[in-house]
N, C-alpha and C positions, 0 to 999 in steps of 0.2 A: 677365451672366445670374446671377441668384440662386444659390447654392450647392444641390442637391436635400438634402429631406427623406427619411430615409429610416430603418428598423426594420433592425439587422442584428444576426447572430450570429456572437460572435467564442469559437471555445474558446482556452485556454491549457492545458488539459491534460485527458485523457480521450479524445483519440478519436485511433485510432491505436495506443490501448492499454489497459487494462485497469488501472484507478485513476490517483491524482491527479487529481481531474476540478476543471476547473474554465473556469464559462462563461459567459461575459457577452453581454448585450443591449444595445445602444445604439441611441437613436433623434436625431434630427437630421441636420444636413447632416453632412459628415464633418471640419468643422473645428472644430464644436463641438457634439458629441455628449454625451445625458447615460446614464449606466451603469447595469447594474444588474448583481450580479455574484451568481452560481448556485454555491455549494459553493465549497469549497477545500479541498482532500484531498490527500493525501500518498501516495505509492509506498515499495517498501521496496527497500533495496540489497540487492543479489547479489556473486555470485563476481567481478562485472566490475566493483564498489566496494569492495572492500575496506576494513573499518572505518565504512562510511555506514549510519547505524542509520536515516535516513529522507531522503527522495527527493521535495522540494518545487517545486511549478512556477514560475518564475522570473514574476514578479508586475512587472517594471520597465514596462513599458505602460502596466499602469494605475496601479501607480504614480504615472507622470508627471501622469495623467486624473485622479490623486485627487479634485481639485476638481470633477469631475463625476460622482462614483462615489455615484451618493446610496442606496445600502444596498447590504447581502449578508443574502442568505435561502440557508438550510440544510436541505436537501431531506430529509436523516437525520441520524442518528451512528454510518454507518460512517465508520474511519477515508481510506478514500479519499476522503470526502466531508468531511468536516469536520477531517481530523487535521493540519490546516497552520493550522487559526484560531490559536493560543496564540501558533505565533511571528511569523504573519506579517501580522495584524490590527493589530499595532502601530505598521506601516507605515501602513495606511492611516485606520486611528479613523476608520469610518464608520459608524453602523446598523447591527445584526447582527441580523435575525431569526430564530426557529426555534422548535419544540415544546417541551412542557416538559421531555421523556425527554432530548432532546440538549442543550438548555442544563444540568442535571442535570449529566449527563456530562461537558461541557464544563466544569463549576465544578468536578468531583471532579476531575478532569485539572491542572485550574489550583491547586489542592491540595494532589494527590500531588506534582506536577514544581516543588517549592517554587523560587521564583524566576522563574514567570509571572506576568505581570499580569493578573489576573480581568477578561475580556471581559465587556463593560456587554451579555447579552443584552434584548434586549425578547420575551417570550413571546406566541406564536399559536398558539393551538388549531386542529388539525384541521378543515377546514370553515372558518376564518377569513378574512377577506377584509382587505386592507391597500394604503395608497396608498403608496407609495415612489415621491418623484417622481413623474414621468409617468406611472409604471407601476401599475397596479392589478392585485394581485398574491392571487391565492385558492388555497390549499390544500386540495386534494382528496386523500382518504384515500389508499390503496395497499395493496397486502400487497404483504410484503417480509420477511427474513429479520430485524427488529429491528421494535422499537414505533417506532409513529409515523414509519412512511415516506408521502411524500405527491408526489405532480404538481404542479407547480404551473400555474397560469392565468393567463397576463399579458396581458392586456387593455392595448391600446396604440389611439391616435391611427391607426396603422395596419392594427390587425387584432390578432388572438387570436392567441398564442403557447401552445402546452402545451407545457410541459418535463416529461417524463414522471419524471426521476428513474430509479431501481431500484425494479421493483415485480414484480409477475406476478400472475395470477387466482388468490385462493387464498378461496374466502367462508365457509372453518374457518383461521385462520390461528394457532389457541390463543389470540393473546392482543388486545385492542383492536380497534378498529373492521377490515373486510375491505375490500376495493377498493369504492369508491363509483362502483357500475357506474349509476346512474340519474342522478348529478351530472354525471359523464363524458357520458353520453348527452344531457342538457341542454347541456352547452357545445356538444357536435356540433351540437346543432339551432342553437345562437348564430351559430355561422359559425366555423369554426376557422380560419386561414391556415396555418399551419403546428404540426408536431409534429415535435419534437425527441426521440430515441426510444431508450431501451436497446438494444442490439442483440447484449446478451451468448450469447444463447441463440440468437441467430438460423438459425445452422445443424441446429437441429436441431427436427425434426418432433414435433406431437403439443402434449400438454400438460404442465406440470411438475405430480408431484400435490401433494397438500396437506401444510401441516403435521401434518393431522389424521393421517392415515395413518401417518407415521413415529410419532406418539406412541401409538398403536393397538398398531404392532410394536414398539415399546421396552419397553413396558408384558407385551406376553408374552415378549418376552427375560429382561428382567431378575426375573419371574417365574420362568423354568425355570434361572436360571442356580443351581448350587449355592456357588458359591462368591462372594467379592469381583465386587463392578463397578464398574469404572472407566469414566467417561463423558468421552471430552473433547470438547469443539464450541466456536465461536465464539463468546465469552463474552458477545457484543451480542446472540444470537441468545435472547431471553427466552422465547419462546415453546418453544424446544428444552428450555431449564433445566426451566422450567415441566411439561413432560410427563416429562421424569428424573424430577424429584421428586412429580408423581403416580405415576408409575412406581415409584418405589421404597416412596409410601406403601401404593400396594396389594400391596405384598410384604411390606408389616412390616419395612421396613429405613431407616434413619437416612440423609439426606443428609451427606455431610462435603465443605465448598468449599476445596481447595487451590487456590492460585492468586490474585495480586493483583488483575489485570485482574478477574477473576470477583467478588471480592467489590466490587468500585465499584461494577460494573454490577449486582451484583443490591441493592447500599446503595439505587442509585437507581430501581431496578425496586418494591423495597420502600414507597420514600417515596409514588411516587404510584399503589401498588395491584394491580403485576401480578402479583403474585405473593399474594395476598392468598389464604385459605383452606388455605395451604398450613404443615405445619409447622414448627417455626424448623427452618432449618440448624446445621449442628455445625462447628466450627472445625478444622483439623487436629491440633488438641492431642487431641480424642477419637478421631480414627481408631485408635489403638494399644489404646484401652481395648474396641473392641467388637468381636463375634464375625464372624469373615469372613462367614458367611452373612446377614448384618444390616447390611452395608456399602454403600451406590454413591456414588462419588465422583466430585466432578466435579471437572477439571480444566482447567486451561492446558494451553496448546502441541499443540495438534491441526495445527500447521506445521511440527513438528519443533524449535521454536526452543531453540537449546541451553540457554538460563536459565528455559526454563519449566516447569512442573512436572511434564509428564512425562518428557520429557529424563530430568531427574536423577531420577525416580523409574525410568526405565530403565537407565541407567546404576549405581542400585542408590547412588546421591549425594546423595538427602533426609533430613533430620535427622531428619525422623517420621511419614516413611511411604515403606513397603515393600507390593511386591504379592509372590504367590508361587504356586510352579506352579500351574496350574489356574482361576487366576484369570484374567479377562476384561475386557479393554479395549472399546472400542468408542471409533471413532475418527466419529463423527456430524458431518462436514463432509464440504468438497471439500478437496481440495490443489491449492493458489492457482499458478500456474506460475509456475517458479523456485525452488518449496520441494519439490520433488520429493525428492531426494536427503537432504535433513534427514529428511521422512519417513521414509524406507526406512531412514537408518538407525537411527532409532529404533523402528521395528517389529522389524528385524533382531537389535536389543538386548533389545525384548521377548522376541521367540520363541527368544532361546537360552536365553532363563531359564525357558521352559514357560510361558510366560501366554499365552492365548490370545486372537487378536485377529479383532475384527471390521470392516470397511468397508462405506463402500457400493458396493463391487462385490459384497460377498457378501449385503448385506440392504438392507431398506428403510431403511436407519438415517441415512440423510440425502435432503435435496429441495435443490433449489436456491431463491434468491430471484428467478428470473430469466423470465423470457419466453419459450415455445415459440414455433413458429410460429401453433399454433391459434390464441393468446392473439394473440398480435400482430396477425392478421387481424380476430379481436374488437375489438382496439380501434381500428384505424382504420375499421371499420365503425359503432364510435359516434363517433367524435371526427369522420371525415369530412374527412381536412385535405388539404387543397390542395397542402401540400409536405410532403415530407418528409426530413430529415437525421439520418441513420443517427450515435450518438454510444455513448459505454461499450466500444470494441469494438476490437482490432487490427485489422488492414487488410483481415483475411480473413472477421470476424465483420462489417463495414461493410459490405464489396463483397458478401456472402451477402442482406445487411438488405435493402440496394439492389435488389438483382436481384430478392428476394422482395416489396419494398413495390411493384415495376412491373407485378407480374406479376398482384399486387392492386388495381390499377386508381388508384396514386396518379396523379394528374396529373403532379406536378412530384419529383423523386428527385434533391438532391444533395448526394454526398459528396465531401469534403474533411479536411483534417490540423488537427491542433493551427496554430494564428497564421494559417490562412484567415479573411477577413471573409467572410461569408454575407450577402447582398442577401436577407431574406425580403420586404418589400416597401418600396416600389410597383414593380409592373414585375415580370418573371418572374425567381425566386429564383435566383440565380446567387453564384459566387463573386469579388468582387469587386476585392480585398485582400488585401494579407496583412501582418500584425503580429510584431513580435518577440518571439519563445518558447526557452524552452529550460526547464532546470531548475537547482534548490539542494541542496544537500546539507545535511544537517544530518548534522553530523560532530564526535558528542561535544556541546561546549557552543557550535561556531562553525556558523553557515551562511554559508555559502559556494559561489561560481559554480565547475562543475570545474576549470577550470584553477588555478582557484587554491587546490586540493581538499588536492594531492597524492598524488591517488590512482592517476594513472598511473604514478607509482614505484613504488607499494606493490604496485601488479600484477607489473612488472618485479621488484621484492624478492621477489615468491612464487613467479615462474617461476625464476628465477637468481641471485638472492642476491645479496651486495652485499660487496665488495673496497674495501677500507680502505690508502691507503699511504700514507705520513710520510718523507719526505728531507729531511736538514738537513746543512746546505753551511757547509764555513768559508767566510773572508774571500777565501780563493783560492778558489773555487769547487771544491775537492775534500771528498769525503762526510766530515763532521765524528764519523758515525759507521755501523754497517748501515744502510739502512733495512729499515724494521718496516715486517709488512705486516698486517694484519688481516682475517678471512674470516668472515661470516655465510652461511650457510645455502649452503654451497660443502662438496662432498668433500673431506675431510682429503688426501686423495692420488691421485695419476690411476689409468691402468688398466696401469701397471706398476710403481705400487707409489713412484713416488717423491713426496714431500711438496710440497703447494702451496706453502706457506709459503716454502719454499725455492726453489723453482722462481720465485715471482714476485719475492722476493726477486733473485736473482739477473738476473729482465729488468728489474727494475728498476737494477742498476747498468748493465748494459748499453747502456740508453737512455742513461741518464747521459755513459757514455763515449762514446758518440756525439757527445755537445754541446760544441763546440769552448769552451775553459774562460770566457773572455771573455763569451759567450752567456747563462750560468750564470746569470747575477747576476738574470735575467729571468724569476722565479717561473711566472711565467705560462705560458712557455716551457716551462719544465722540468716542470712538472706537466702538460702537455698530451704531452710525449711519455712521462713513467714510463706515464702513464694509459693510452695508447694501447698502450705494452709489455705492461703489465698484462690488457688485456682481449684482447689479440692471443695473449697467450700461454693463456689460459686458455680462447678458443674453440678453441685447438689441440688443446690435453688435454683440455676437457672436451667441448665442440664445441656451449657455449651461451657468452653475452656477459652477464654478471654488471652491473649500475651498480656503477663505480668513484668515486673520489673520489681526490683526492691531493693531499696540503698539505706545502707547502714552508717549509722555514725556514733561513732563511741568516744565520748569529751576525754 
């Protein structure tokens, strides 16, 4: 019997959790299917990576499919969504599609991070319509927290696909087209099969309100404020920059952009217009020359990140710019989970030094780019899909989506993890497969699979530190001299006062004298039981187990 024909959705990253997204369509039988691949974003490491500056989805699947991967379309230029193209395109050199804003970005990236290869984009306008392979593939507008977020529309052999992307109802978004609510409604009337759907917001009731709003309250903040403003928000978010620096021109005050990331994104905000009407920006060389009252600044690191500019400008560690009591921050985002803690302690830095801060727990000074419930019901009352697969979301934002899209009268509702194959059609949508996923590390200048990371040491190194000891044995197998023992990030001495150094020293000959002399000459041997002296003894005294090491040498 013929192999079946069949439309399916495979993610490798994004659902289950909150960024990295990445998610392919395949259509044919299932031994020769051809692909079309949605985004490729990155995640950022935490306390439980130590040293991993970014967190890539492991791409070896389609890898292998290369030869049927006939494009990637780039739904935006958040980094969850795009911030894995530079290293890991190069794997597969196929078609890259996207807007002009994100290719822009994309080439300033490929620029800054000298030693990338410039991805060959092909640019599509908003409203654009494109065949990739099989798939005939349309970009519909979105609001979203960046220019030029879009849905896409993949019209298949099979049926209609929407991949909604990051979007929410916003029809004052500050900057560029708003959600194309009457193109949405025309696909509805097409026949949709399925809708593939943010689900970041799905827990929570109601609408998210507009851009317009926050820029309304920014605009009389930064009016009443007497002294310096410090603005920091997510430097893709143009539409945010945008209402600061109307904000600041109806106060008579100068914008000043500290911050790298800020100045790319507003190079290329610049180039094609969003920013247009607006006065030029001042670089941080002027912030020292102008009077506090004449000031808002916008910065980096509204995640606390410790190399970003307000970090060091809390910590009181920027070479030319200082805030000082009475001046006001405004932190105009969300705090991404996992960056909890960086925050706090950089407001904590703030408010010892008297500057006063504001969030959006105390003001309107931020919105989300995300989807309430109301909105979500709006839209599958235009789009009208058949199925629906809850994606964007941890396990508790999916299973909330889920519950909510049945309750809404979808027909078919299913969810599933990162490497499920999705059956959207023929046949009723089910999960039918599953592929291999995991993640990459990008760690410094190497990427690499965890195990082969190193970073489960480095955890171990920062719980309990790491014991270092050296034996060298003459030709008799007696110690040719003490052995040395060496101690990172261990107490100098236990809790009655006598010195490690000595103490391991000492289980170290010990073990020694245990080994009948003959035995000695068996490196292997003898470094496995000093080791075992060593970490024995220091869970004793200390009452954790340090990584050991122990090198033998016998003249």
């Amino acid at each position: 019997m013929a192999a079946r024909d069949e439309l399916v959705f495979l993610p490798l990253g994004g659902v289950g959790e909150i960024g990295m997204n990445l998610g392919l369509y395949g259509l044919g039988p299932a031994h020769d299917r051809t692909w079309l691949m949605v985004d490729l974003g990155v995640t950022f490491g935490d306390q439980t990576t130590p040293g991993v500056d970014l967190i890539y989805p492991d791409i070896r699947f389609i890898e292998e499919e290369c030869d049927n991967l006939a494009g990637i379309v780039i739904t935006h230029a958040h980094e969850d969504h795009y911030g894995a193209v530079l290293d890991l395109w190069p794997r597969l050199r196929v078609p890259i599609y996207a807007t002009a804003f994100t290719a822009g970005l994309l080439e300033a990236k490929a620029i800054e991070n000298r030693g990338s290869e410039p991805v060959p984009v092909t640019p599509i306008e908003q409203g654009g319509r494109v065949q990739i392979g099989p798939f005939d593939v349309e970009l519909v507008p979105m609001s979203h927290s960046i220019p030029e977020p879009n849905a896409l529309v993949i019209r298949t052999a099979h049926g209609t696909i929407v991949h909604s992307g990051d979007w929410k109802i916003d029809m004052t978004p500050g900057i560029g087209l708003p959600i194309d609510v009457a193109r949405l409604q025309a696909v509805g009337e097409e026949g949709v099969r399925a809708l593939i759907c943010d689900s970041t917001n799905a827990v929570r009731e109601g609408r998210s309100p507009s851009e317009a709003d926050v820029a309304a309250r920014l605009a009389e903040i930064v009016k009443q404020a007497p002294n310096r403003v410090a603005v920091t928000t997510f430097a893709s978010n143009v539409a945010r920059l945008r209402a600061v620096a109307l904000a600041a021109q109806a106060a008579g005050r100068d914008v000043v952009v500290i911050g790298r990331a800020m100045k790319r994104v507003i190079e290329v905000a610049r180039e094609l217009g969003y920013l247009d009407g607006l006065p030029k920006f001042l670089d941080e060389e002027a912030y020292g020359y102008l009077p506090r009252e004449k000031v808002v600044a916008l910065l980096t690191g509204s995640q606390g990140e410790p190399r970003a500019a307000l970090a060091r400008i809390a910590a009181d560690d920027h070479p030319r710019v200082a805030l000082s009591p009475g001046d006001l921050v405004i932190f105009s985002s969300r705090t991404i989970p996992g960056n909890e803690s960086s925050v706090i302690s950089v407001v904590n830095a703030l408010a010892e030094r008297g500057i006063e801060i504001l969030t959006d727990r105390d003001d309107l000074v931020h919105v989300s780019g995300h989807p309430r419930r109301d909105e979500l019901a709006d839209l599958y009352r235009w789009l009208k899909p058949q199925v629906l697969v809850p994606v964007h979301g941890e396990p508790y934002h999916l299973a909330q989506h889920a519950r909510f899209a049945k309750a809404q009268g979808i027909p078919e509702v299913v969810k599933g993890r990162n490497g499920d194959v999705f059956r959207l059609a023929p046949g009723p949508a089910e999960i039918i497969d599953e592929a291999p996923v995991g993640v990459l590390y990008k760690d410094g200048n190497l990427i690499t699979e965890p195990a082969m990371s190193g970073t489960q040491e480095r955890r171990k190194l920062s719980f309990a530190g790491c014991v270092v000891g050296h034996v060298v044995l003459d030709d008799r197998g007696d110690l040719a001299v003490d052995p040395t023992v060496t101690l990172f990030g261990l107490p100098t001495v236990d809790a009655e006062g006598d010195t490690f150094v000595e103490l391991l020293q000492d289980a170290a000959i010990e073990a020694l004298d245990g080994i009948p002399r003959p035995r000695r000459r068996d490196r292997e041997l003898v470094a496995k039981a000093v080791r075992r002296a060593l970490r024995s003894l220091t869970a004793q005294r200390w009452g954790k187990k340090p990584l050991c090491r122990v090198d033998v040498t016998v003249l």
